[in-house]
C-alpha positions in Angstrom: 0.0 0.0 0.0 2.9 1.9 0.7 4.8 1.7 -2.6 0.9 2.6 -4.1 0.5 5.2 -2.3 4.2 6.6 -3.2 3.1 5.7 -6.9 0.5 8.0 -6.9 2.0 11.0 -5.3 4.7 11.0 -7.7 2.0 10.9 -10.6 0.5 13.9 -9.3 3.7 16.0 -8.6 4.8 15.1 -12.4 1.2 16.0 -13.6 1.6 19.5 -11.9 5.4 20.3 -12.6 4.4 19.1 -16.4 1.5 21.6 -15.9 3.8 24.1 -14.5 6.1 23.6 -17.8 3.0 23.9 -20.1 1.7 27.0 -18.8 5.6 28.7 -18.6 6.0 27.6 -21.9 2.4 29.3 -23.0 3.4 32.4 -21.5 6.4 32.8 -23.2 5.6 32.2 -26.9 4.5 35.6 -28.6 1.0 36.0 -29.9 0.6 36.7 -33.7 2.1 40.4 -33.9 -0.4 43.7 -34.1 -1.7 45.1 -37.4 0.0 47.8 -38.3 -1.7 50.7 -40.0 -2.2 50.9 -44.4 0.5 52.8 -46.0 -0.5 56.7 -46.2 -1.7 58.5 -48.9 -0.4 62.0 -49.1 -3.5 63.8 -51.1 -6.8 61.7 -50.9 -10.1 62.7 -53.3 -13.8 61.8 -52.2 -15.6 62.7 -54.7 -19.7 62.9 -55.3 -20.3 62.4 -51.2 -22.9 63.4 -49.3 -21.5 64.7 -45.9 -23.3 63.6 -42.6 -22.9 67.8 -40.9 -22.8 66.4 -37.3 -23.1 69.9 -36.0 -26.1 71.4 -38.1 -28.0 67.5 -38.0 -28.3 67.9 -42.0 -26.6 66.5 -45.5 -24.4 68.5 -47.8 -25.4 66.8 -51.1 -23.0 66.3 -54.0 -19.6 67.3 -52.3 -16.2 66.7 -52.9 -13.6 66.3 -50.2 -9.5 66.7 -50.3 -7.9 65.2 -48.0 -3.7 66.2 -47.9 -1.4 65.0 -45.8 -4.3 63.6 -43.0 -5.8 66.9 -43.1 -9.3 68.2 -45.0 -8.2 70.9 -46.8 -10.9 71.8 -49.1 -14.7 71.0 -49.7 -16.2 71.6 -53.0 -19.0 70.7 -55.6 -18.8 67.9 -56.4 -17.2 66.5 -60.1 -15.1 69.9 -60.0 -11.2 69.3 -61.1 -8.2 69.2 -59.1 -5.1 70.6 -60.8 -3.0 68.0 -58.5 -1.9 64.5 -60.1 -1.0 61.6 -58.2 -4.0 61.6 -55.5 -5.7 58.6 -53.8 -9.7 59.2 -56.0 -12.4 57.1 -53.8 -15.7 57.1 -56.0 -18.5 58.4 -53.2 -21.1 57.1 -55.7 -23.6 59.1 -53.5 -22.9 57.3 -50.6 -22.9 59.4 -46.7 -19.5 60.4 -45.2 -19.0 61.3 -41.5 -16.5 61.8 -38.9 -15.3 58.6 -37.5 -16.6 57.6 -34.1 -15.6 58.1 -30.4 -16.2 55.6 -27.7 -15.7 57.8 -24.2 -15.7 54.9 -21.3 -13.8 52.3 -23.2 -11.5 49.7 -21.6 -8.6 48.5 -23.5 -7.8 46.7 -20.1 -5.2 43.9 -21.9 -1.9 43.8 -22.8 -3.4 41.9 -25.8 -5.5 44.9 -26.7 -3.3 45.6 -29.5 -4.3 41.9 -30.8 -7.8 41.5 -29.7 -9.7 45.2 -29.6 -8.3 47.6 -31.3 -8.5 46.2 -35.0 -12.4 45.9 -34.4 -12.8 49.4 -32.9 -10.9 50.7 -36.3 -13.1 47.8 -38.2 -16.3 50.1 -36.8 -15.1 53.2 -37.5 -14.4 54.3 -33.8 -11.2 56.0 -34.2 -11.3 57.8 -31.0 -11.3 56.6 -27.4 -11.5 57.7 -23.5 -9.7 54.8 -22.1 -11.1 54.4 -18.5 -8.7 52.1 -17.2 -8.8 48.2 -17.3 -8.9 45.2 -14.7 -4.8 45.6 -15.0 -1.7 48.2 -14.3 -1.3 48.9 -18.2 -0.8 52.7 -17.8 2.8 52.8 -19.3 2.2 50.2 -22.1 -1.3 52.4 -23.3 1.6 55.8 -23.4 3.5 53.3 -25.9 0.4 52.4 -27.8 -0.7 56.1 -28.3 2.5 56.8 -29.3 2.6 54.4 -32.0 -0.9 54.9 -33.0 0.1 58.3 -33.4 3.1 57.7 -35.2 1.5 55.6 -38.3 2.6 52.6 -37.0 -0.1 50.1 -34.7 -3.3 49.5 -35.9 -5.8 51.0 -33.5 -7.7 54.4 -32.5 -6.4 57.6 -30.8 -6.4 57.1 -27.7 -7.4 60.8 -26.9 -7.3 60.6 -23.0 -6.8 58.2 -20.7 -7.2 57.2 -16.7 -3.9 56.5 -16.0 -4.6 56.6 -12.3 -7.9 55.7 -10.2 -8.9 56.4 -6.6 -12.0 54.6 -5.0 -11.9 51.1 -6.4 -11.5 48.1 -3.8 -7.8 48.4 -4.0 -7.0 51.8 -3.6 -5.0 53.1 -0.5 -3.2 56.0 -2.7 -1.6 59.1 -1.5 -4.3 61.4 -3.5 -1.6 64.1 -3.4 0.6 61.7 -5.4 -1.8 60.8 -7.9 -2.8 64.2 -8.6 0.8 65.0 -9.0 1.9 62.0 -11.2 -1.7 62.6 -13.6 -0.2 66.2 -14.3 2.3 64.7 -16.0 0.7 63.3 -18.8 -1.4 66.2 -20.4 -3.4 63.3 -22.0 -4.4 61.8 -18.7 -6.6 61.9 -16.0 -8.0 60.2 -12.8 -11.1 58.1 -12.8 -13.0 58.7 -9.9 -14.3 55.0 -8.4 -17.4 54.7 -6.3 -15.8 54.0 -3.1 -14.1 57.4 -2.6 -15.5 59.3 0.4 -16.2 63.0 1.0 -13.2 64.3 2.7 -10.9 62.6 0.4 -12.8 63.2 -2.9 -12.8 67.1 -1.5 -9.2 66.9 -1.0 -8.7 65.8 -4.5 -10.6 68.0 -6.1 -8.8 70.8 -4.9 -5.5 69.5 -5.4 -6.6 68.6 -8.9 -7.8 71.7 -9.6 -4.5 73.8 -8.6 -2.6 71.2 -10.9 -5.0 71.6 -13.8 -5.7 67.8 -13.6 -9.5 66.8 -14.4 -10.7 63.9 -13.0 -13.8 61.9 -14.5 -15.5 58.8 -13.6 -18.3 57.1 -11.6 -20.2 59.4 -9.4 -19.2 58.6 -5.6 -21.8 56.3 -3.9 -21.6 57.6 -0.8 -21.3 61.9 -1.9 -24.3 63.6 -3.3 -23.7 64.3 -7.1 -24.6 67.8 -7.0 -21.6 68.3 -4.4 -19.4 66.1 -6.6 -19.9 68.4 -9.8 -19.9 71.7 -7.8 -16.0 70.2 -7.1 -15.5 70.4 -10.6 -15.6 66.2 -11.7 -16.0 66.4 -15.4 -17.9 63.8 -16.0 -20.4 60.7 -14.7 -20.6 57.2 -15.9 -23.5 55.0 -16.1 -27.4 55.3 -16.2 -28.1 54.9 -12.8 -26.8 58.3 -11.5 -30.1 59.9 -12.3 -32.4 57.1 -10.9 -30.3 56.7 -7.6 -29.9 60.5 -7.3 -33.6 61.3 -7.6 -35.4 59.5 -5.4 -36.6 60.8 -1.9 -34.4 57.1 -0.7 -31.3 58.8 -1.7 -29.7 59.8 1.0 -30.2 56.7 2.5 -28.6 55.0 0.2 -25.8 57.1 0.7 -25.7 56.5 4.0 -25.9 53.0 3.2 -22.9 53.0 1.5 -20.6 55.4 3.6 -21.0 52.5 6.4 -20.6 49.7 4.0 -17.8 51.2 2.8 -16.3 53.0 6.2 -16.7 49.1 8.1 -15.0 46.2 5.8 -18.8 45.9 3.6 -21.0 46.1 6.6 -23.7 48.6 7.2 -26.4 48.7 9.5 -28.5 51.0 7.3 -30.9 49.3 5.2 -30.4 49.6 1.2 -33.0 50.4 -0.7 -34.4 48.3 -3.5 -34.0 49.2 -7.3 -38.2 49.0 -7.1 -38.2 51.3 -4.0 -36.1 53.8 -5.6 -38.1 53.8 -8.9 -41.1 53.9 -7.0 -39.6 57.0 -4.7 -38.7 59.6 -8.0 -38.5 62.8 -7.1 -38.3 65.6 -9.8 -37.2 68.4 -8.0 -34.2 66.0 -7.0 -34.0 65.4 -10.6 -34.1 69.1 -11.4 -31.7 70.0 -9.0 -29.0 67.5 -10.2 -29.7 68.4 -13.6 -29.3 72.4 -13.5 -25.9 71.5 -11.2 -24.7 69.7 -14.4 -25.8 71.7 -16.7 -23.9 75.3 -15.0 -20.9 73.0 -14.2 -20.8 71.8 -17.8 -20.8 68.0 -16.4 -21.3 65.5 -18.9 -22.9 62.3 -18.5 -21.9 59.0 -20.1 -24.8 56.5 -19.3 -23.8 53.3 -21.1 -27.0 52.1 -21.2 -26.3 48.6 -23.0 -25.1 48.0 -19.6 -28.2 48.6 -18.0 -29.9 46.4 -21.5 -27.3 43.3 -20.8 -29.2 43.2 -16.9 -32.5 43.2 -18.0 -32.2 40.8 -20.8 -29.6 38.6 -19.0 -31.6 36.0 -18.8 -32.7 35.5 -22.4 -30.7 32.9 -24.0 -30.9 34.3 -27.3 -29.3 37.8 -26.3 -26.7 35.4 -24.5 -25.9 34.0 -27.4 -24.8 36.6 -29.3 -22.2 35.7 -32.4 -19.5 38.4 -31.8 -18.5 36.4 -28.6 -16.4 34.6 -31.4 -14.6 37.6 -31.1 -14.3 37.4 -27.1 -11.3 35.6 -25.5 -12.4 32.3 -23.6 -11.7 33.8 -20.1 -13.7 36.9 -20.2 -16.5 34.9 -21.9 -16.2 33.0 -18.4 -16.4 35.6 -16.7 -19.4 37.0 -18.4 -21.0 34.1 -18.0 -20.4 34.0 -14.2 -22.1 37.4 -14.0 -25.0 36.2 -16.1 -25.6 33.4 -13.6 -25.3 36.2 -10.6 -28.1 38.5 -12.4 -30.6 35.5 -12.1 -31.1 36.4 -8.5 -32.8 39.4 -10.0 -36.1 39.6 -10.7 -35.8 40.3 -14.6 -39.0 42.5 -14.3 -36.9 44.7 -11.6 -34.1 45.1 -14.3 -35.9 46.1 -17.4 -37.7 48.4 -14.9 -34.4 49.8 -14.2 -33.0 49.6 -17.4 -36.4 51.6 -19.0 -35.9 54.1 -16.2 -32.5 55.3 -16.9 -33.6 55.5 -20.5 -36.6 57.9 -20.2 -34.1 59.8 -17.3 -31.2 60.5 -20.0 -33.8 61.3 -22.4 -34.9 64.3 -19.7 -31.4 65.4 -18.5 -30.5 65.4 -22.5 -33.8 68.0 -23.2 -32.7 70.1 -19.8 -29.1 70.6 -21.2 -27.1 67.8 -19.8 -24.5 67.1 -22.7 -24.6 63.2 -23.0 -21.5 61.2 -24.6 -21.6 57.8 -26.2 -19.6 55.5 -24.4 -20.0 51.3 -23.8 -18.0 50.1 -20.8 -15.8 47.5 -22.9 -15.0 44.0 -21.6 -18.4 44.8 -19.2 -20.5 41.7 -20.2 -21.8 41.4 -23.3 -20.7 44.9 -24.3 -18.1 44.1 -27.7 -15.5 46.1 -28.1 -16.4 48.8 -31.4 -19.3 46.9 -32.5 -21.1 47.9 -29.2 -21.0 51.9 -29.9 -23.5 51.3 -32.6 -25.3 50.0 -30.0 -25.4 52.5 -27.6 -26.4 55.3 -30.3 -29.3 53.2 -31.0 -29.9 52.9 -27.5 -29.4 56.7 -27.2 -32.1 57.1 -29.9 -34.4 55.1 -27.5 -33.7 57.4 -24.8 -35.4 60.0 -27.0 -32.3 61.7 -28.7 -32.7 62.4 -32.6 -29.8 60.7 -34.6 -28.3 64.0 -35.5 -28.6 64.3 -31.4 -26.9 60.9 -31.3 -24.4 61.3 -33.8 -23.4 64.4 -32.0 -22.8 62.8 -28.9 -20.1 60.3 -30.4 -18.5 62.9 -32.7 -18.8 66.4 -32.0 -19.3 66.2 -28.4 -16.4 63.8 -27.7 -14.4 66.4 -29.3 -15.8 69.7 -27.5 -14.9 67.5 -24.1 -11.2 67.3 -25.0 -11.6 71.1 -26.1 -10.0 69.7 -29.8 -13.5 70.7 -31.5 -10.9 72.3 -34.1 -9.0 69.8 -35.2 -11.2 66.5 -34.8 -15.0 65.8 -34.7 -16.8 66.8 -38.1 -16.0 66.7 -41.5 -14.4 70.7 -42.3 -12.2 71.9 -43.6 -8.8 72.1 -41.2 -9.8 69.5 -39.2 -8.1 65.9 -39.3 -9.4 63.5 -42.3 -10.7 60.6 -39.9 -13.8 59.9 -41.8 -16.1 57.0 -42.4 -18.0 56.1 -45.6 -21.4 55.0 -45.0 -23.5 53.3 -47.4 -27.0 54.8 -45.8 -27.5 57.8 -44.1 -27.4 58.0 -40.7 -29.9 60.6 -39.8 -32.3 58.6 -41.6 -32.2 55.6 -39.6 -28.9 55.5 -36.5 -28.4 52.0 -37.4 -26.8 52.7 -41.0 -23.8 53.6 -38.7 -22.8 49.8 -39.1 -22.9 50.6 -42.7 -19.4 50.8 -43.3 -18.2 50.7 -47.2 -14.7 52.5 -46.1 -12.8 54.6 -43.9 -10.2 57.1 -43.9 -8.0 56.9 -41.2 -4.3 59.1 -40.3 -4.0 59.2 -44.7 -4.5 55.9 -44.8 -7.1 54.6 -46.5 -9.4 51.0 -45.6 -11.7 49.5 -47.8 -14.1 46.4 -46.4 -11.7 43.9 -47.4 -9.4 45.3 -45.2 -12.2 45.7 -42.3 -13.0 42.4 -42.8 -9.6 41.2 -42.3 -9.1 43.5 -39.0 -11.9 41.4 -37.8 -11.1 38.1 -39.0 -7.6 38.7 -37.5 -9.0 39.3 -33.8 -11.2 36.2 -34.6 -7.9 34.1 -35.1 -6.3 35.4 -31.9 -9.1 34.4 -29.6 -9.6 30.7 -31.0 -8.0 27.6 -30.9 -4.1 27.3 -29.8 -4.1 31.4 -30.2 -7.2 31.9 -27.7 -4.9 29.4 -25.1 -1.8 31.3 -25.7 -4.1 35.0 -24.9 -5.9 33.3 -22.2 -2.7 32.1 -20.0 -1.3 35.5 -20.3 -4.2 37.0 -19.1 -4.2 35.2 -16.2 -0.8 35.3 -15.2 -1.4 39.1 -15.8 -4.5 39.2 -13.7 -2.4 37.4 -10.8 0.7 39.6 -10.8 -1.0 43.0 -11.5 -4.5 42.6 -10.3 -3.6 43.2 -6.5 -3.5 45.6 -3.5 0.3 45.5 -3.6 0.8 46.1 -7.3 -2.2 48.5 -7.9 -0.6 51.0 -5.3 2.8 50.5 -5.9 4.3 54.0 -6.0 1.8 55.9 -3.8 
């Protein structure tokens, strides 16, 4: 029994350090490398184009558009001659041309981003993010990826801002003063604001911040009144369920609810409100008073609201079974799957309750002057990196924006918050040739967004074979031996990155 017994405990130490080897070898061996961008054109002619005016909500019919050196540098009738030889000519054949696309709460949150997001953002014409910060410490590598982006190299959008540095997640035990100090660093960066943060600290860094010219941005504090967090100058809120938490008579004891929870290791003696008892408890001059606060602060919201969709229709099998999870890596499908299984103890009335709320609330801010921005919490379940901004619009357009109003928020607006409304964000003349070529017009129907013939990104120029390939290439990375290789790394990432030590490392 003995010698049995010593049998099988060497079979299981050789099972594990053959384990061991497998995984060390995994980790090591490179994944396929990134795209890198089409070669640039120096002078680029659209010609017979309608442009989609994302400012005035109309079409300019039978347009041409010069594009030299990644710049627009003249619009004219269309058919009329340019003097210039040599240039790129892309036949509009009628078709709708418009800015390309902003997604402002993304989440490259990988090191594989390069090889499993960003070619399907470009593939969908969102050439612009606001990178909110990911599951892992990948501040310095996302610096490298701008600047390659930038630099005509890497496939993948602009990363126009990003949160290089958080406070208020479960982690956080920073030195605000420090992280103020380290986001002024980066002109291109600034700190997301987590829900945990409480008043005296969030005070402390708003004042800080705003000596140091650093905005910060994020989730609205659970446990602070909005109004007071707006009034301190955050420049934006996340998420759809600011207004219904916020305007409800339960509202402050929700907040009260939190501070303990969040002041005594997750316990609190105050009792939490329901989602039905804060529908059921709406206020308006709550609403009203939130609303003008954002409105004078020139605080914009970013309500995600296919987050709130994925809760109430996470128990229909169908949505669950969506066909771009072929372009999802195995271990966040896991996880998404986990959290599917959680929302079950849900009543899925409760959640399309919720969800419908937050709709018809944006829809109310948006007609009082909140400015809203598109925006689809990537790598949240079920929301796809670039193929889920189309979604949001539409869902926007449910809220009770126009399209023009919805188009805005994901082109115009984006650029108005970065204060680049000259360079980027419509198709004029001066500003950057990042365009899209629809083959149906947008203000007619907000899901012709996905109608993508071609785009026009840094001089460079993509036709569908080429967006096809950007997806097929993501496809690729996330399946067979490939999706193995993407999924040990993301683990071993998750382990060494992904705690209290390594998140406030520095601080």
């Amino acid at each position: 029994m003995h010698s049995a017994f010593k049998h099988i405990g060497l079979g299981i130490i050789g099972i594990l350090v053959t384990g061991v080897l497998v995984v060390t070898a995994l980790y090591f061996t490179p994944l396929t490398p990134p795209l890198v961008q089409n070669e640039k054109q120096e002078l680029i002619i659209i010609d017979n184009v309608n442009i989609v005016d994302v400012i005035g909500g109309t079409i300019l019919e039978d347009k041409q558009v010069v594009i030299e050196a990644g710049i627009i540098t003249d619009i004219r009738k269309a058919g009329t001659r340019f003097t210039k030889g040599g240039g790129y000519m892309v036949a509009g054949n009628n078709k709708y041309l418009m800015p390309g696309l902003w997604d402002m709460h993304s989440h490259l949150a990988f090191n594989e981003a390069p090889q499993i997001s960003m070619p399907l953002y470009i593939a969908n014409g969102i050439l612009y993010l606001r990178d909110m910060q990911g599951i892992m410490n990948i501040a310095a590598k996302r610096r490298l990826w701008a600047e390659s982006i930038n630099s005509h190299e890497l496939l993948g959008p602009r990363i126009v801002g990003s949160a290089d540095h958080i406070v208020g997640d479960n982690y956080d035990r920073r030195d605000v003063e420090k992280v103020v100090l380290k986001t002024s660093e980066n002109p291109n960066a600034f700190i997301k604001i987590y829900s945990q943060i409480k008043e005296p600290r969030f005070l402390k860094l708003a004042k800080l911040a705003e000596q140091n010219h650093v905005e910060f941005a994020g989730h609205y504090p659970l446990s602070i009144d909005p109004i007071l967090a707006s009034n301190a100058g955050q420049r934006s809120f996340e998420h759809a369920h600011l207004f219904i938490d916020n305007a409800s008579t339960k509202a402050p004891l929700l907040r009260q609810y939190y501070y303990e929870r969040f002041s005594n290791n997750g316990v609190s003696k105050t009792h939490q409100p329901t989602k039905i008892e804060i529908i059921n408890s709406f206020e308006q001059q709550k609403f009203n008073l939130l609303v003008a606060a954002m409105v004078q602060n020139d605080t914009y919201f970013v309500p995600t609201h296919i987050t709130k969709r994925y809760e109430a229709f996470s128990n229909d099998n169908k949505f669950l079974s969506d066909a771009k999870l072929k372009y999802i890596p195995f271990m966040v499908q896991n996880l998404w799957a986990d959290d599917a299984k959680g929302m079950k103890a849900y009543s899925a009335s409760t959640l399309n309750q919720y969800y419908l709320r937050g709709l018809e609330l944006t829809g109310q801010a948006h007609r009082q002057g909140v400015k809203i921005l598109a925006g689809t919490d990537t790598y949240d379940p079920y929301s796809f990196p670039g193929f889920s901004l189309h979604a949001e619009l539409e869902q926007l357009t449910k809220a009770g924006l126009s399209n023009a109003e919805a188009l805005a928020s994901a082109t115009i607006l984006p650029a108005t918050y970065f204060q680049k409304q000259l360079k980027m964000g419509s198709v004029d003349i001066g500003k950057i040739g990042d365009v899209i070529l629809l083959d149906k017009n947008p203000l007619a129907n907000i899901q012709n967004t996905k109608s993508i013939k071609m785009l026009i990104f840094d001089g460079a120029v993509y036709d569908e074979h080429d967006l096809i390939r950007q997806k097929d290439y993501v496809e690729t990375n996330v399946s067979g031996v490939n999706n193995l290789l993407v999924t040990v790394k993301m683990i071993v990432a998750m382990f060494q990155d992904n705690t209290p030590e390594a998140r406030n490392a520095g601080y």
